[in-house]
Biopython code that builds the backbone (N, CA, C, O; Angstrom):
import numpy as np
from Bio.PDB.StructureBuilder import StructureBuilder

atoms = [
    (1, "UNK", "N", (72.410, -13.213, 6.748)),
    (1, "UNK", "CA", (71.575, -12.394, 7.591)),
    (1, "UNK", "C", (70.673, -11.487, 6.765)),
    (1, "UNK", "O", (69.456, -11.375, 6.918)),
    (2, "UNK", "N", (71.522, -10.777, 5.759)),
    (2, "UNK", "CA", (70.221, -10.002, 4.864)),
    (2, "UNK", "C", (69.201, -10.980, 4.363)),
    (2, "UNK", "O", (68.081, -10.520, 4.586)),
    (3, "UNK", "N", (69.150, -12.125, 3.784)),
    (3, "UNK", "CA", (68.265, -13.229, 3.110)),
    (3, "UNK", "C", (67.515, -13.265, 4.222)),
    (3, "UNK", "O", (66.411, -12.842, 3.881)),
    (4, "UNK", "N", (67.500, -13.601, 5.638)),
    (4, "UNK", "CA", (66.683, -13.786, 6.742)),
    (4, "UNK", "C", (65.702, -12.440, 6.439)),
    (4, "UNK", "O", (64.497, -12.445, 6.186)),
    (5, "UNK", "N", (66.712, -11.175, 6.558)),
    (5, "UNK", "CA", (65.940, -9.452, 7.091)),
    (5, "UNK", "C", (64.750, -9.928, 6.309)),
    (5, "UNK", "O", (63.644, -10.132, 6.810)),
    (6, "UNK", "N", (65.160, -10.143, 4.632)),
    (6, "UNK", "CA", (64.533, -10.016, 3.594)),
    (6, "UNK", "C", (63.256, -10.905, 3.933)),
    (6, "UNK", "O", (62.164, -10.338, 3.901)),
    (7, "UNK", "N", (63.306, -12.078, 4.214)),
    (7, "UNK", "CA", (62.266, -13.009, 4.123)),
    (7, "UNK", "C", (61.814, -13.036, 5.403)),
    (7, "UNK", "O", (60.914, -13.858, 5.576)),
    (8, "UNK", "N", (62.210, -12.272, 6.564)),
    (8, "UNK", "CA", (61.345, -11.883, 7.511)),
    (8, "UNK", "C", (60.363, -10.871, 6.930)),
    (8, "UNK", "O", (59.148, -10.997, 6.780)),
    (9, "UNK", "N", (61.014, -10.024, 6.688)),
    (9, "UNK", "CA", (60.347, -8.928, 5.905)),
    (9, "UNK", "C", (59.221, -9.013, 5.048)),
    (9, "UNK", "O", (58.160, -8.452, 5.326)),
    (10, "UNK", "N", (59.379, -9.626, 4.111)),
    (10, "UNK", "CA", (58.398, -10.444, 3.529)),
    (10, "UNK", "C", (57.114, -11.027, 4.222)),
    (10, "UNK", "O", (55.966, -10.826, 3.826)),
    (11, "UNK", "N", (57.382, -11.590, 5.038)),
    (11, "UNK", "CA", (56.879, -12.464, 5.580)),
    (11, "UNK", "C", (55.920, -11.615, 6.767)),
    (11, "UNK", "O", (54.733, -11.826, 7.014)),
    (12, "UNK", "N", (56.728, -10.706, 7.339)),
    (12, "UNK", "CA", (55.480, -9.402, 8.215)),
    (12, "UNK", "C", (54.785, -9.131, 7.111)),
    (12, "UNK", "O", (53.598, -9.439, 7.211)),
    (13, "UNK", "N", (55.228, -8.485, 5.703)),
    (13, "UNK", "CA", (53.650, -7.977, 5.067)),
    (13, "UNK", "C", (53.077, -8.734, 4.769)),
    (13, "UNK", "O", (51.916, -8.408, 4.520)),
    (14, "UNK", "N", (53.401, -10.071, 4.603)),
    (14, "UNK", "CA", (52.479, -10.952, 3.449)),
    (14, "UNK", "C", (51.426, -11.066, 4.919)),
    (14, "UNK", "O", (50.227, -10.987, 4.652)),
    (15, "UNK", "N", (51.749, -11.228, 6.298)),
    (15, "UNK", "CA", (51.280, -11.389, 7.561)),
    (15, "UNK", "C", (49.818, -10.232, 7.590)),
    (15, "UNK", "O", (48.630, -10.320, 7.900)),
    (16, "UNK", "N", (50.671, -9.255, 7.114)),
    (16, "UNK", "CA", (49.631, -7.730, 7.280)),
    (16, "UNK", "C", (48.855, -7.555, 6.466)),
    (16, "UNK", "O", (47.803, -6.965, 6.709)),
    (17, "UNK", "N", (49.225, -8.114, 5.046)),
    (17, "UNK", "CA", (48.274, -8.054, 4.265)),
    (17, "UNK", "C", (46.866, -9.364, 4.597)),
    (17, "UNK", "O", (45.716, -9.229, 4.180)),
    (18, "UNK", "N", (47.315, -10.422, 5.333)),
    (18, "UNK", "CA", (46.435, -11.225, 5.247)),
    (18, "UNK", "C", (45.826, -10.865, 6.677)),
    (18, "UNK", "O", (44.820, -11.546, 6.878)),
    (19, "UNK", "N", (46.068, -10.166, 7.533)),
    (19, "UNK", "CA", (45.538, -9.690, 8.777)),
    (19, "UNK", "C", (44.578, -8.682, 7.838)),
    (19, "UNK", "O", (43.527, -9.277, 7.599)),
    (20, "UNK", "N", (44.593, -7.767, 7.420)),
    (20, "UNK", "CA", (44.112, -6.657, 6.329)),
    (20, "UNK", "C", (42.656, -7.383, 5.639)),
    (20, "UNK", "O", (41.483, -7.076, 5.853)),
    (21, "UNK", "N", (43.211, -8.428, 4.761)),
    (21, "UNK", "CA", (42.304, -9.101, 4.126)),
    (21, "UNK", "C", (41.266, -10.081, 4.838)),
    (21, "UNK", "O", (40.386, -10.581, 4.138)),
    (22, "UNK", "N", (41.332, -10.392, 6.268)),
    (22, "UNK", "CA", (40.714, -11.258, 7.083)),
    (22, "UNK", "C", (39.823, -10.178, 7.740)),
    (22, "UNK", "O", (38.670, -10.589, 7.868)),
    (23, "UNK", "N", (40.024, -8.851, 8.219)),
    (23, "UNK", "CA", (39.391, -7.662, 8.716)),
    (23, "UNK", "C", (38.293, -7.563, 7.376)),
    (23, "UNK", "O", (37.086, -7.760, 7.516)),
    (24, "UNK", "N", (38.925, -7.228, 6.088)),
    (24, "UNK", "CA", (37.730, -6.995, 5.115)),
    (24, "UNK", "C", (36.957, -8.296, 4.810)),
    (24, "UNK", "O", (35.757, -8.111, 4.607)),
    (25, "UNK", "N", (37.200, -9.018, 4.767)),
    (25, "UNK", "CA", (36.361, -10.270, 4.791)),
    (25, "UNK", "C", (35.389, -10.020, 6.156)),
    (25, "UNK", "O", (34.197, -10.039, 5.848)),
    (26, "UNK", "N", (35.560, -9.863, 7.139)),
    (26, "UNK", "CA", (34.691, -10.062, 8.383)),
    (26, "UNK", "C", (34.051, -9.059, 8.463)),
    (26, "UNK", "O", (32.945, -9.270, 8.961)),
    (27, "UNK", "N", (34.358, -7.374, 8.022)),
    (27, "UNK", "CA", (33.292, -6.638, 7.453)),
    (27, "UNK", "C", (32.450, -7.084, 6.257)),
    (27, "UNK", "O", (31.261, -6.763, 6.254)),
    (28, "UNK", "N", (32.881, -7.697, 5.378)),
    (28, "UNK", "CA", (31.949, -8.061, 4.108)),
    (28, "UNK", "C", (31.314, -8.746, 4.986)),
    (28, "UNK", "O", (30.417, -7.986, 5.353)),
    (29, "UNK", "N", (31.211, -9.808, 5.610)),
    (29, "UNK", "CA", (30.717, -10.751, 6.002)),
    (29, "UNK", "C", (29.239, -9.992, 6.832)),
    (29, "UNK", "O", (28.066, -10.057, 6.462)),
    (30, "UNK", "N", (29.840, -9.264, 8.093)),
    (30, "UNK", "CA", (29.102, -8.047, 8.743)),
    (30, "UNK", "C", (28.029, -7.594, 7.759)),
    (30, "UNK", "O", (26.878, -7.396, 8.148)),
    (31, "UNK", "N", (28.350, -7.449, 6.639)),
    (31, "UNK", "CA", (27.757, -6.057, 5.413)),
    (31, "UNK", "C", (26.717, -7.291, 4.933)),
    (31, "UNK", "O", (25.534, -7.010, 5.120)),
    (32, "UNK", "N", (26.914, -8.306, 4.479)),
    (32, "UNK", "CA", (26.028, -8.797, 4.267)),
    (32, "UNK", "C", (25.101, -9.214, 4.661)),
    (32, "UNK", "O", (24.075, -8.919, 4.049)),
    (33, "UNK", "N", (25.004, -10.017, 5.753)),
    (33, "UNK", "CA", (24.296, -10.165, 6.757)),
    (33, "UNK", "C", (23.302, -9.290, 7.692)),
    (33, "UNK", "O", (22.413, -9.700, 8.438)),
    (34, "UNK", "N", (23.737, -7.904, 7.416)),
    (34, "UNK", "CA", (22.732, -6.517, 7.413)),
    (34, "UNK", "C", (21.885, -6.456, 6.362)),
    (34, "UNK", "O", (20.685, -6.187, 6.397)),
    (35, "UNK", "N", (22.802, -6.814, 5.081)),
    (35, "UNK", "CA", (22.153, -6.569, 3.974)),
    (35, "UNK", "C", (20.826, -7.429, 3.717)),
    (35, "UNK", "O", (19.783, -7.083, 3.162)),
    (36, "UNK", "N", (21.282, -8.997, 4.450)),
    (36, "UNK", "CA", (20.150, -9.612, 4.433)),
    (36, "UNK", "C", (19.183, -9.622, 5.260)),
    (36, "UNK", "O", (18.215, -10.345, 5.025)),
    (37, "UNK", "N", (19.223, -8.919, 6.273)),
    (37, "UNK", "CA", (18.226, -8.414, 7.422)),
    (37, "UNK", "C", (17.545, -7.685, 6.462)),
    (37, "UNK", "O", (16.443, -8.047, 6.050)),
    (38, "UNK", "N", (18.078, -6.742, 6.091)),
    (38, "UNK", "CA", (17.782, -5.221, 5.531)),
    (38, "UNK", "C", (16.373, -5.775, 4.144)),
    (38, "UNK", "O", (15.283, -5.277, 3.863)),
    (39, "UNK", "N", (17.169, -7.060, 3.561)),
    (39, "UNK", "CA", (15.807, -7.508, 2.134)),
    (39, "UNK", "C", (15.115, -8.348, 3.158)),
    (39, "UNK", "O", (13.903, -8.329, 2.947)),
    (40, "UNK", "N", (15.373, -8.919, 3.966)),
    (40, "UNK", "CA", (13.910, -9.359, 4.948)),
    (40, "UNK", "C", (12.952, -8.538, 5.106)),
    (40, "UNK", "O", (11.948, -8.527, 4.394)),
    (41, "UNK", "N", (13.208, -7.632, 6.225)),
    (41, "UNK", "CA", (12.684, -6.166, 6.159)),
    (41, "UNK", "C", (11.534, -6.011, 4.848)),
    (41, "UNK", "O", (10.386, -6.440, 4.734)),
    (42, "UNK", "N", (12.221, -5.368, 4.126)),
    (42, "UNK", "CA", (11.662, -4.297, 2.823)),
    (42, "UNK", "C", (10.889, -5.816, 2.008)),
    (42, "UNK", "O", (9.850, -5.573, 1.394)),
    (43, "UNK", "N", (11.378, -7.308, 2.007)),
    (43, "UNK", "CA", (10.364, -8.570, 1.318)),
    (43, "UNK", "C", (9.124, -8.318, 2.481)),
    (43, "UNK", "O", (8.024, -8.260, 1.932)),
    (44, "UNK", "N", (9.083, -8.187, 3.677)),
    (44, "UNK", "CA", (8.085, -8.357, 4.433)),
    (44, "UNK", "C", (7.188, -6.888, 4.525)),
    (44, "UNK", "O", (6.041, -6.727, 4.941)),
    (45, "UNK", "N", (7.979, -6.070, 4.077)),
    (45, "UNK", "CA", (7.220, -4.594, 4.213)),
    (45, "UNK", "C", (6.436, -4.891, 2.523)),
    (45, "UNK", "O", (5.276, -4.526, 2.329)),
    (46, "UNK", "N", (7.118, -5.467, 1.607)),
    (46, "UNK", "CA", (6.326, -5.317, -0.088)),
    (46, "UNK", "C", (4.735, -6.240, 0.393)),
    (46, "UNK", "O", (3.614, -5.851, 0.066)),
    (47, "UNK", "N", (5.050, -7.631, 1.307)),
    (47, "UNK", "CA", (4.284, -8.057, 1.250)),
    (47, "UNK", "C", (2.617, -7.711, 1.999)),
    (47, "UNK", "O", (1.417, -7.985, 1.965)),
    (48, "UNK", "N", (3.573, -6.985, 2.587)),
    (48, "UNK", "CA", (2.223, -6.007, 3.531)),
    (48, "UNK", "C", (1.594, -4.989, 3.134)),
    (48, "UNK", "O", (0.602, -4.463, 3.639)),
    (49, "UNK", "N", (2.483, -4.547, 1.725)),
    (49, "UNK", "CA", (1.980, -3.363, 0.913)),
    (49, "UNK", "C", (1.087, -3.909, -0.051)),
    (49, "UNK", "O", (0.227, -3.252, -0.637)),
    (50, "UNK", "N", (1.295, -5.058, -0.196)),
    (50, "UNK", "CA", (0.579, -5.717, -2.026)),
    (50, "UNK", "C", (-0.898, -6.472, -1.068)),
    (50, "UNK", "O", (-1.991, -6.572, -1.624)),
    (51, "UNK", "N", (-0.652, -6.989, 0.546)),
    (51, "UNK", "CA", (-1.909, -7.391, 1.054)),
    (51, "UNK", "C", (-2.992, -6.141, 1.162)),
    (51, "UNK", "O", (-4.219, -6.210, 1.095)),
    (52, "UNK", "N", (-1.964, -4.719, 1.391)),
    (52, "UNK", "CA", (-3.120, -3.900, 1.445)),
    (52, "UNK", "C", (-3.764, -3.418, 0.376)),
    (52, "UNK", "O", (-4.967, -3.221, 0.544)),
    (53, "UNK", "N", (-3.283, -3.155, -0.747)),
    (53, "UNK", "CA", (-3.552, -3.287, -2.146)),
    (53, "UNK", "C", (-5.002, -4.007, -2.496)),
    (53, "UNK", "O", (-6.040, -3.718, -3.091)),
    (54, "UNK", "N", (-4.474, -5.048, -1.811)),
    (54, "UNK", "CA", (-5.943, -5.800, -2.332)),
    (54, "UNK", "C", (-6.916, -5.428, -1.576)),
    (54, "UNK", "O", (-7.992, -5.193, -2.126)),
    (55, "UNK", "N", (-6.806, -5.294, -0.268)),
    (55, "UNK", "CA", (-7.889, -4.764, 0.751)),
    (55, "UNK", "C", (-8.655, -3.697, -0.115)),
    (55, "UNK", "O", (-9.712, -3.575, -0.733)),
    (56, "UNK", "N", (-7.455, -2.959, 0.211)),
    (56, "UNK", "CA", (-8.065, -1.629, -0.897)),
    (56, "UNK", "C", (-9.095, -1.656, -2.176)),
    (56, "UNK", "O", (-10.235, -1.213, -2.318)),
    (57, "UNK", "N", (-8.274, -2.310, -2.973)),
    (57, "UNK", "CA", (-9.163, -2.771, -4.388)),
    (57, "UNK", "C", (-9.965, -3.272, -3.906)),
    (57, "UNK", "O", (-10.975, -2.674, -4.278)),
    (58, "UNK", "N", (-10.393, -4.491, -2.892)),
    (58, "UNK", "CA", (-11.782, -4.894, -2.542)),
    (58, "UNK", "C", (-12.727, -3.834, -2.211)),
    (58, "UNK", "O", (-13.778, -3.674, -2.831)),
    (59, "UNK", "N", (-12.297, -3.009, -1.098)),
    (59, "UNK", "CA", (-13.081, -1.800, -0.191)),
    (59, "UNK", "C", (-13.397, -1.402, -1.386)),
    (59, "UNK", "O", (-14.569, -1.558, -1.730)),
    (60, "UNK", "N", (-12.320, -0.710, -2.446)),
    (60, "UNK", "CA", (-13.226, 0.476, -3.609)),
    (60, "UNK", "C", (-13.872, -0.404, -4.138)),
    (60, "UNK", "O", (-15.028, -0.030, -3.944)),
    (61, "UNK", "N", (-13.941, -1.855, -4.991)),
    (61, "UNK", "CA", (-15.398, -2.637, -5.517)),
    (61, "UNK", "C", (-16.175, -2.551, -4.583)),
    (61, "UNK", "O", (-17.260, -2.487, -5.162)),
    (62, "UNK", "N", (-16.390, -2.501, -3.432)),
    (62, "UNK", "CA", (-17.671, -2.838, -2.651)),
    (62, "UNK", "C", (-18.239, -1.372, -2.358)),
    (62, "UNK", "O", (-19.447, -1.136, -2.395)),
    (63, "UNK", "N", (-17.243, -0.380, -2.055)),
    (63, "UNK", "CA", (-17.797, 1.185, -2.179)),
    (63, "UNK", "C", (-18.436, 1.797, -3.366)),
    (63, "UNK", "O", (-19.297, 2.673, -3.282)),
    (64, "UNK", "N", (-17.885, 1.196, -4.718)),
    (64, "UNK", "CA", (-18.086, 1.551, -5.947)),
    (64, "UNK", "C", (-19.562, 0.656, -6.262)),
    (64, "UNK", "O", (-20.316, 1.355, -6.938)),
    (65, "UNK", "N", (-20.282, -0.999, -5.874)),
    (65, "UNK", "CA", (-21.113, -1.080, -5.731)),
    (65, "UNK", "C", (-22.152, -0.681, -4.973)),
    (65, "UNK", "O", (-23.288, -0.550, -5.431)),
    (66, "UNK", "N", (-21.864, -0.480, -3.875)),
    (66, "UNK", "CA", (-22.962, 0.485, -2.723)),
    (66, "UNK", "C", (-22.910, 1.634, -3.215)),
    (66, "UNK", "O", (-24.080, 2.000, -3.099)),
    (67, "UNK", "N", (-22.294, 2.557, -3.742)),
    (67, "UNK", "CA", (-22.585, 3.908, -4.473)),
    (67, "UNK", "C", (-23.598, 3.543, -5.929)),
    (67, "UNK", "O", (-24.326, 4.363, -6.488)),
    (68, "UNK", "N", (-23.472, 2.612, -6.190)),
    (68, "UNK", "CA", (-24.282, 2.620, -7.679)),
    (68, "UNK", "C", (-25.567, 2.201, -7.334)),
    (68, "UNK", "O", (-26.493, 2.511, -8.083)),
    (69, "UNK", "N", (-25.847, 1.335, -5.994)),
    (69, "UNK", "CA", (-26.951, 0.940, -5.208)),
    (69, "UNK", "C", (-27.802, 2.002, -4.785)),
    (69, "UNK", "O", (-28.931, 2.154, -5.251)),
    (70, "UNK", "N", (-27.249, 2.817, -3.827)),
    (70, "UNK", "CA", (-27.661, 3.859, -3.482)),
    (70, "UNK", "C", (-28.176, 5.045, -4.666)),
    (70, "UNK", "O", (-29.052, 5.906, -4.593)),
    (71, "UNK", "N", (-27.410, 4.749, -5.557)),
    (71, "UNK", "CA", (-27.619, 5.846, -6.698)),
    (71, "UNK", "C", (-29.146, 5.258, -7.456)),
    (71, "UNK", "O", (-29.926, 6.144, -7.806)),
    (72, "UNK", "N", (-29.470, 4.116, -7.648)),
    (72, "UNK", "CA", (-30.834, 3.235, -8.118)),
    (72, "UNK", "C", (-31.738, 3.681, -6.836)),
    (72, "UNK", "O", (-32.796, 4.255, -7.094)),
    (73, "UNK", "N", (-31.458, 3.498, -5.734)),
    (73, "UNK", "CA", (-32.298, 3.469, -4.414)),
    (73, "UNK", "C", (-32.806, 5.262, -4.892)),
    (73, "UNK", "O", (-33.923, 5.280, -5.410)),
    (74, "UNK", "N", (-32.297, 6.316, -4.800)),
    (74, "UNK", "CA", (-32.604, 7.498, -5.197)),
    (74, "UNK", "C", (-33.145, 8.115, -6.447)),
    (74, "UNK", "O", (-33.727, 9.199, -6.425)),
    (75, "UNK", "N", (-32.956, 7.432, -7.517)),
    (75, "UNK", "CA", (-33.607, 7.414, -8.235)),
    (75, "UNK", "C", (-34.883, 6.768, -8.063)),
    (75, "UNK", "O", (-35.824, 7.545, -8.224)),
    (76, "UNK", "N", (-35.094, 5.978, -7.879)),
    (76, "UNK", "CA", (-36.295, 5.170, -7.166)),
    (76, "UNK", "C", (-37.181, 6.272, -6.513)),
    (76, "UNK", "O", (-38.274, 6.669, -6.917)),
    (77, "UNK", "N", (-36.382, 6.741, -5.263)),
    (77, "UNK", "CA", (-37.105, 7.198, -4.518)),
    (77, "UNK", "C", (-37.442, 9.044, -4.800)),
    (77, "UNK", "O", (-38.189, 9.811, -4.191)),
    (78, "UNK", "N", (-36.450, 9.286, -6.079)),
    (78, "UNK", "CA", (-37.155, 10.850, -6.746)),
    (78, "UNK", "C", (-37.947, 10.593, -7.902)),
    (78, "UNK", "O", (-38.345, 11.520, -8.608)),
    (79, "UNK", "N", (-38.256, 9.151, -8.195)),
    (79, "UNK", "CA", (-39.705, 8.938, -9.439)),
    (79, "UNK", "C", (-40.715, 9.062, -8.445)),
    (79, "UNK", "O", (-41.574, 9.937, -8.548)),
    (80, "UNK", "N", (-40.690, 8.296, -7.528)),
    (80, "UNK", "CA", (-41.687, 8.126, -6.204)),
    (80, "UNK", "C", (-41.953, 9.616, -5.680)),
    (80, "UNK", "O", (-43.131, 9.688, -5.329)),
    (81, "UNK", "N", (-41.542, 10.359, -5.571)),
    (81, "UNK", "CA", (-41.798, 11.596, -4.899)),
    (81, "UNK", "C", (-42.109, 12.514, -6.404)),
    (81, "UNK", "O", (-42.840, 13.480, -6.618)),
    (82, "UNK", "N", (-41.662, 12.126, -6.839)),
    (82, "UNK", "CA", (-42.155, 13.530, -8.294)),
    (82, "UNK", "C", (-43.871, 12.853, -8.091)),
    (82, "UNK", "O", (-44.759, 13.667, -7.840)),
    (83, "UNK", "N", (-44.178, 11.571, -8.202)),
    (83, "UNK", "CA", (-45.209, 11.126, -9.423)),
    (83, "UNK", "C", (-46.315, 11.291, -7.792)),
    (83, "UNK", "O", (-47.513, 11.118, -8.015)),
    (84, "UNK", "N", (-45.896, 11.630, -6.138)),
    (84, "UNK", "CA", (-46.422, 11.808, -5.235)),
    (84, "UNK", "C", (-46.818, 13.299, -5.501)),
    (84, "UNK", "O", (-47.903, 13.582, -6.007)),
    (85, "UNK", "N", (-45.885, 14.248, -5.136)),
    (85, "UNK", "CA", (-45.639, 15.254, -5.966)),
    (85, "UNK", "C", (-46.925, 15.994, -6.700)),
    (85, "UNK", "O", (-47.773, 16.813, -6.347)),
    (86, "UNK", "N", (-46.545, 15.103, -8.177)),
    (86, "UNK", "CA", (-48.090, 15.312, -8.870)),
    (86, "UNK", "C", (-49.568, 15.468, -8.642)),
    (86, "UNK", "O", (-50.415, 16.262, -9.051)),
    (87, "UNK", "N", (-49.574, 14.007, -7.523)),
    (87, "UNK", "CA", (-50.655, 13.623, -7.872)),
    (87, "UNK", "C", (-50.993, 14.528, -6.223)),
    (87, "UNK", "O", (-52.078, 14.117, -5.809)),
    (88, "UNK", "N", (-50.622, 15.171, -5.626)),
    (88, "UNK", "CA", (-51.011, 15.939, -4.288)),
    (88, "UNK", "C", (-51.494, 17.347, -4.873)),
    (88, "UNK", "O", (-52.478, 17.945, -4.436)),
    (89, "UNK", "N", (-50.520, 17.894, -6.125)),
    (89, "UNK", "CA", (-51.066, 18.940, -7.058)),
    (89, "UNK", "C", (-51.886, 18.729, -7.114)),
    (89, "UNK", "O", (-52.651, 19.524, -6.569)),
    (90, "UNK", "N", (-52.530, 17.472, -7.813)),
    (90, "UNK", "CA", (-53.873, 17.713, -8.673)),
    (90, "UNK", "C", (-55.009, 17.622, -7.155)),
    (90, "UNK", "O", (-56.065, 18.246, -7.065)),
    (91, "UNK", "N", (-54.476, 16.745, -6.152)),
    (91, "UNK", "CA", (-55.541, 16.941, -5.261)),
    (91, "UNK", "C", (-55.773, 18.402, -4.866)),
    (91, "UNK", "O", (-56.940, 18.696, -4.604)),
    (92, "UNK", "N", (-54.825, 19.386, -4.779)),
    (92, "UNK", "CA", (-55.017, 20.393, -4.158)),
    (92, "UNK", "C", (-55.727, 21.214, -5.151)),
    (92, "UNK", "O", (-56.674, 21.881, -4.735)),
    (93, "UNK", "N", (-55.411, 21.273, -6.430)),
    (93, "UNK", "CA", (-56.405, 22.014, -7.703)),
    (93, "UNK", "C", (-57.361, 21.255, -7.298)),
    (93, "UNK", "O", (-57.959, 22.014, -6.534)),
    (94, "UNK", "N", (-57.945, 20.224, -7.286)),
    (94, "UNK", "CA", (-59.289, 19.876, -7.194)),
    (94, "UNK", "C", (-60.064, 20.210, -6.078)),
    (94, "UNK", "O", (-61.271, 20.450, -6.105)),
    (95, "UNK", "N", (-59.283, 20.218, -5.029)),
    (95, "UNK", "CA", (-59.790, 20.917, -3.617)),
    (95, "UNK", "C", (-60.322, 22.529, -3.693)),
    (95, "UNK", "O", (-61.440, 22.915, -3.349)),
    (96, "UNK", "N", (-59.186, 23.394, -4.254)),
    (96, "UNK", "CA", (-59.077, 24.469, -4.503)),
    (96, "UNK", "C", (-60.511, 24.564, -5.787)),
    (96, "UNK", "O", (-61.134, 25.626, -5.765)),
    (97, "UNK", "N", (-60.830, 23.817, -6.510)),
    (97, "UNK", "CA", (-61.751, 23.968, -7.253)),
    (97, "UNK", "C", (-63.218, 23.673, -6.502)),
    (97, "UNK", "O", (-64.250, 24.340, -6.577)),
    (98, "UNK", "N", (-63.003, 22.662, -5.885)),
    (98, "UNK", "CA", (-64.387, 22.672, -4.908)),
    (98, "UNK", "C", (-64.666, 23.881, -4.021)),
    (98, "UNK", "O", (-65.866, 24.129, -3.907)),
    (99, "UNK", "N", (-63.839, 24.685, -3.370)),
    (99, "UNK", "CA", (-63.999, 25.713, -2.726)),
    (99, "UNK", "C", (-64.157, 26.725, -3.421)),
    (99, "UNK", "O", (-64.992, 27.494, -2.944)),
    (100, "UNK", "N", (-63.591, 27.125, -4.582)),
    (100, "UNK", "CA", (-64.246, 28.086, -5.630)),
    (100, "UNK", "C", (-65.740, 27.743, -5.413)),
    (100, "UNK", "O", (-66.422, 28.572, -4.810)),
    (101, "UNK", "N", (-66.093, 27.034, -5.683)),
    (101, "UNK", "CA", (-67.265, 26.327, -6.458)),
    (101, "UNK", "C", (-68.327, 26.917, -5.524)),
    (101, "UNK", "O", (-69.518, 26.659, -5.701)),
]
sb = StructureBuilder()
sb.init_structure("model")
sb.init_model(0)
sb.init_chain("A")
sb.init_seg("    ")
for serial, (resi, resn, name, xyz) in enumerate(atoms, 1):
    if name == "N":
        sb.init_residue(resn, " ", resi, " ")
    sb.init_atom(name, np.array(xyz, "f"), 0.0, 1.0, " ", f" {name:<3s}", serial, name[0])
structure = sb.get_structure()
């Protein structure tokens, strides 16, 4: 009868431990399977970060060319107004000199 107690005995923990170990297995299992939601997630959030990236880098080349455009266009257009400028001076001295006159 003790050999029975004993190897009943036995036999509940080895029971509890593998009830024990089947619970942590089915949380690991749980844990991972979040975990792999979880790198879906954050792979699909990198990839939406690195598409905007480029957007970006495109927008600033095309902002950074239209600013250097615009910057020629103004220059352009303050040679054009100085050398207008000038030449309205000299009309007005010459005007101003005929009316002396």
């Amino acid at each position: 009868m003790k050999q029975f107690d004993e190897l009943q005995s036995d036999f509940d923990e080895v029971q509890n431990e593998n009830r024990k170990l089947t619970l942590d297995g089915q949380d690991g299992e749980i844990e991972r399977r979040e975990m792999t939601g979880r790198i879906a997630v954050l792979e699909e959030s990198q990839r939406t970060l690195s598409a905007d990236t480029t957007r970006i880098g495109r927008a600033l080349r095309q902002g950074l060319a239209e600013i250097a455009r615009l910057e020629e266009l103004n220059d352009v257009l303050n040679s054009e107004s100085s050398s207008r400028m000038a030449a309205i001076n000299e009309e007005n001295r010459a005007l101003l000199s005929d009316l002396s006159n």
